[in-house]
FILUM-831298 format. One line per 5 residues: for each residue x, y, z of N, C-alpha, C. Coordinates in steps of 0.05 Angstrom, whole numbers. Atoms other than C-alpha are relative to their C-alpha. Layout:
BEGIN
X Y Z X Y Z X Y Z | ...
% end
This chain:
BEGIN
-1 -28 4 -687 160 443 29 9 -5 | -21 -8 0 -612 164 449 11 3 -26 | -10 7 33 -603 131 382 -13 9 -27 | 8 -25 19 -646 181 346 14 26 3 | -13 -24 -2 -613 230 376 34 -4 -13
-30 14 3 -546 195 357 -1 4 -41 | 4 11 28 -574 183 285 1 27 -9 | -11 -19 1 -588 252 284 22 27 -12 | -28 -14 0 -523 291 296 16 -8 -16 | -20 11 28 -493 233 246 -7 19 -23
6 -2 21 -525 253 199 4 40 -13 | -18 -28 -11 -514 334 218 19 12 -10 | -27 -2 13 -446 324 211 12 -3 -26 | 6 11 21 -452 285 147 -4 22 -18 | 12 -24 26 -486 347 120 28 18 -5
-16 -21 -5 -438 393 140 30 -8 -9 | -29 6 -2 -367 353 131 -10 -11 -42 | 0 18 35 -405 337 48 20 21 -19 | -23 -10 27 -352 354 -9 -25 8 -16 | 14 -11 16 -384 396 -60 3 -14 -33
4 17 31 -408 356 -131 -17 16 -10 | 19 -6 25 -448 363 -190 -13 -14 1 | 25 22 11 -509 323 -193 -9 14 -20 | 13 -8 21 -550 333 -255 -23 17 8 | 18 -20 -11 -600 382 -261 -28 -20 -1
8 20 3 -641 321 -282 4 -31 -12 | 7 19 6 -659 246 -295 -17 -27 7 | 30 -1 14 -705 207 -320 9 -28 -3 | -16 33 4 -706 120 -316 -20 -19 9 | 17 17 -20 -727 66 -279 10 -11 25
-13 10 -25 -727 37 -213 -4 -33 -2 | 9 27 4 -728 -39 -221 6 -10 25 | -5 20 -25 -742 -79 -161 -32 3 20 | 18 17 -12 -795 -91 -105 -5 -17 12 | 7 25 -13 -815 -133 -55 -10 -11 3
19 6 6 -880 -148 -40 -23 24 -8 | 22 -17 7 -909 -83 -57 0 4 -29 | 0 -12 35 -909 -42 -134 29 -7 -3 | -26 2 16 -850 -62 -167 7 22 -22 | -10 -31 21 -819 -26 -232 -15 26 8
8 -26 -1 -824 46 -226 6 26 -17 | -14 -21 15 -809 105 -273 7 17 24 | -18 -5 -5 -756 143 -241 4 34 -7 | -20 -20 6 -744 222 -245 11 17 20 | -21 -15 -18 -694 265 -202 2 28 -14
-12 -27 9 -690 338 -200 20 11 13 | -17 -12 -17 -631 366 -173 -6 30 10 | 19 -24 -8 -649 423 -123 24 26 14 | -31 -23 -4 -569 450 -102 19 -23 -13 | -29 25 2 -498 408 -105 -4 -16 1
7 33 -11 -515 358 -68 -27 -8 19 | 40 -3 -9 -596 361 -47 -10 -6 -30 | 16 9 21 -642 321 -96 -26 0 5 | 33 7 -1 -722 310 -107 0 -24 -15 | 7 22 26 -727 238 -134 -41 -10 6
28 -7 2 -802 230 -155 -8 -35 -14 | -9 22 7 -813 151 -167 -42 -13 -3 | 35 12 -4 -888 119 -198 12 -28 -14 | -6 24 2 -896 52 -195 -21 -6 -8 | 17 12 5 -944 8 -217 4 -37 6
-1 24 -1 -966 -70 -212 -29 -22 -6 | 25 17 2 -1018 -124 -241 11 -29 14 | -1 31 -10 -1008 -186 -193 -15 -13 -2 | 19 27 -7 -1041 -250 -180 -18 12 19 | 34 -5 -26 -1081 -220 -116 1 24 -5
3 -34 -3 -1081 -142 -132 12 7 -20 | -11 -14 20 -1066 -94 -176 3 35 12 | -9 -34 -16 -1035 -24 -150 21 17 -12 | -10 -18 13 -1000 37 -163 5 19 26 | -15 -5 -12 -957 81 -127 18 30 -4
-27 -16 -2 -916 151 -126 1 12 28 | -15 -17 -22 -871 171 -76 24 20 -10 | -21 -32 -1 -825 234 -65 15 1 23 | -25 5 -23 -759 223 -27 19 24 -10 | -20 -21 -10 -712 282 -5 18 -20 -3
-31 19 -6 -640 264 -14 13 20 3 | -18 -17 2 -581 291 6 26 -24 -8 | -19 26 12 -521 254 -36 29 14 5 | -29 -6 -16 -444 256 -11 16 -18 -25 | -20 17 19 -379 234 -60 8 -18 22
-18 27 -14 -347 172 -40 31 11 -9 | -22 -1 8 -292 178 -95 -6 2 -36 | 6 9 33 -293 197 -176 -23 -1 -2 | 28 -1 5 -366 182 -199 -22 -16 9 | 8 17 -20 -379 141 -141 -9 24 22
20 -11 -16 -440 173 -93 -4 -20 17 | 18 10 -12 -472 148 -43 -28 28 20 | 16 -25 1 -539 185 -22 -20 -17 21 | 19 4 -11 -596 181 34 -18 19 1 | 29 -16 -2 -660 206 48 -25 -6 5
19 4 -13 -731 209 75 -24 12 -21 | 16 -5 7 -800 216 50 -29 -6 -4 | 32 20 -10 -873 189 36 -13 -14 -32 | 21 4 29 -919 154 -22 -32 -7 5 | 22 -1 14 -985 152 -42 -14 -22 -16
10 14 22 -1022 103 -79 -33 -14 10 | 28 15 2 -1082 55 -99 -2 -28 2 | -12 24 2 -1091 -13 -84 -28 -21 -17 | 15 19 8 -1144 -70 -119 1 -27 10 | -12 35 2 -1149 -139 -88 -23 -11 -23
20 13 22 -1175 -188 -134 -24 -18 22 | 18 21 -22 -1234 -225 -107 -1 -24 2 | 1 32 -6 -1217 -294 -114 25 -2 28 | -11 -9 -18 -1167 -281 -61 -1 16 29 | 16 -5 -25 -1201 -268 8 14 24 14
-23 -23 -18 -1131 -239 40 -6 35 -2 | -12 -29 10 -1132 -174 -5 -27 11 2 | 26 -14 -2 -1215 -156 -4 3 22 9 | -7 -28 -14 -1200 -110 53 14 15 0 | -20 -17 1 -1144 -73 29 -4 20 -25
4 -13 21 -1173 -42 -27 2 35 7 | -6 -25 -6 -1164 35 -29 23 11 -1 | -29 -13 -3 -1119 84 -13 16 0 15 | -23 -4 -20 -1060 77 20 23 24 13 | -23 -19 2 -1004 122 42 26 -16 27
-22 15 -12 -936 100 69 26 26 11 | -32 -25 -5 -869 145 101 27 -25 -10 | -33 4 10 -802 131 67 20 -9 20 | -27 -11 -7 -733 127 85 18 -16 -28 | -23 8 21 -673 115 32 18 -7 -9
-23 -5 1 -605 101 28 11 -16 -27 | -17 18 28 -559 75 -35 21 12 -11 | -23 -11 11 -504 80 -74 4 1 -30 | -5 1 36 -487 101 -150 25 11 -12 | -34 -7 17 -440 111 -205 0 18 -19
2 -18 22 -439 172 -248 14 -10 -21 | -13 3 14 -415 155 -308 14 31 -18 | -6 -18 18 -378 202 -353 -16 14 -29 | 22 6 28 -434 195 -408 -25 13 22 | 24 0 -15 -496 215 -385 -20 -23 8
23 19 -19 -522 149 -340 10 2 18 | 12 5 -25 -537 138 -276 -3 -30 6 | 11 23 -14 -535 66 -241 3 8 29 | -2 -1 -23 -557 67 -181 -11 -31 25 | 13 32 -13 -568 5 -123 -10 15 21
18 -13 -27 -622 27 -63 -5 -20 21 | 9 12 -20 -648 5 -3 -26 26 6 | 15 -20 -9 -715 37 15 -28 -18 17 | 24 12 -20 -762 16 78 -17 7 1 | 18 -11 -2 -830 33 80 -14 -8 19
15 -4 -30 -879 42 139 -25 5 -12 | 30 -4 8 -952 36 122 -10 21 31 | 7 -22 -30 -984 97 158 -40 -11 -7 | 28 -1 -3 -1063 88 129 2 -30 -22 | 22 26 22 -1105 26 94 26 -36 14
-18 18 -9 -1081 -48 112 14 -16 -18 | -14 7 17 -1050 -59 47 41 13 12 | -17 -11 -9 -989 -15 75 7 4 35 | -6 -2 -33 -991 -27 158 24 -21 10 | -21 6 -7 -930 -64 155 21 20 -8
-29 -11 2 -856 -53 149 12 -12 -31 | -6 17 27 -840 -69 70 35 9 -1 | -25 -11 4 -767 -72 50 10 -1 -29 | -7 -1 29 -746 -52 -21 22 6 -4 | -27 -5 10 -680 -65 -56 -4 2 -33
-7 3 33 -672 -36 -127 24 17 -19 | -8 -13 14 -639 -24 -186 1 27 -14 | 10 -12 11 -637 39 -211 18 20 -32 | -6 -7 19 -625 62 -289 -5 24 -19 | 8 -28 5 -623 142 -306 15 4 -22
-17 -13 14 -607 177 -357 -7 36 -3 | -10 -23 -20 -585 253 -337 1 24 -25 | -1 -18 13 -594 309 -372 -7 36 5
% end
């Protein structure tokens, strides 16, 4: 409990001590990466003040044991480092569908709908042009179906372009 409360007030402060930027009012990409859940994902961000975003992210996937699909909607709040260097976190949830295949016993019972809670963190590089690279980290928490009742950990790429 202490270290939520700790996590918290970081973060609090964080808000409060952020330098004022420009994020775009949008963009629009992909998220490349995945673990064991939906991989690639189309990618768009609305900017909602300075530095408060909506990134809005659908994924999809045809594997060997399943085939699924995916959007989630993560809050961010993004802070300058230095120049067109960000770094940005945030919280939120997704949604999706899952298929196991039936030659594959594991996935039978996971078929359906799932839903998962977020969290976010990463860092990007504005360029002077209108792109966007960005590198993530995003954990997910299966809340319903037993396709999503673990702890998944996704690291990706991500390639916007901002307008």
């Amino acid at each position: 409990m202490k270290k939520l409360v700790l996590l918290a007030l970081c973060m609090f402060g964080f808000t409060l001590s952020s330098q004022a930027q420009t994020i775009a009012d949008n963009a629009l990409g992909l998220r490349l990466g995945g673990s064991d859940g939906v991989g690639t994902e189309i990618s768009y961000q609305r900017g909602l003040s300075e530095n408060n975003r909506l990134e809005l992210d659908l994924g999809w996937r045809n594997g060997r044991y399943y085939d699924a699909f995916k959007l989630t909607g993560i809050y961010q709040w993004v802070w300058n480092i230095e120049g067109g260097f960000n770094w940005y976190a945030g919280f939120g949830a997704g949604i999706g569908s899952v298929d196991g295949n039936e030659d594959h016993r594991d996935w039978n019972d996971d078929d359906g709908l799932f839903i998962t809670a977020a969290g976010n963190v990463g860092i990007e590089y504005n360029f002077d042009f209108p792109l966007l690279l960005s590198l993530d980290f995003r954990p997910e928490f299966g809340v319903i179906n037993a396709y999503g009742d673990d702890v998944d950990f996704d690291i990706a790429l991500g390639i916007r372009y901002q307008f």
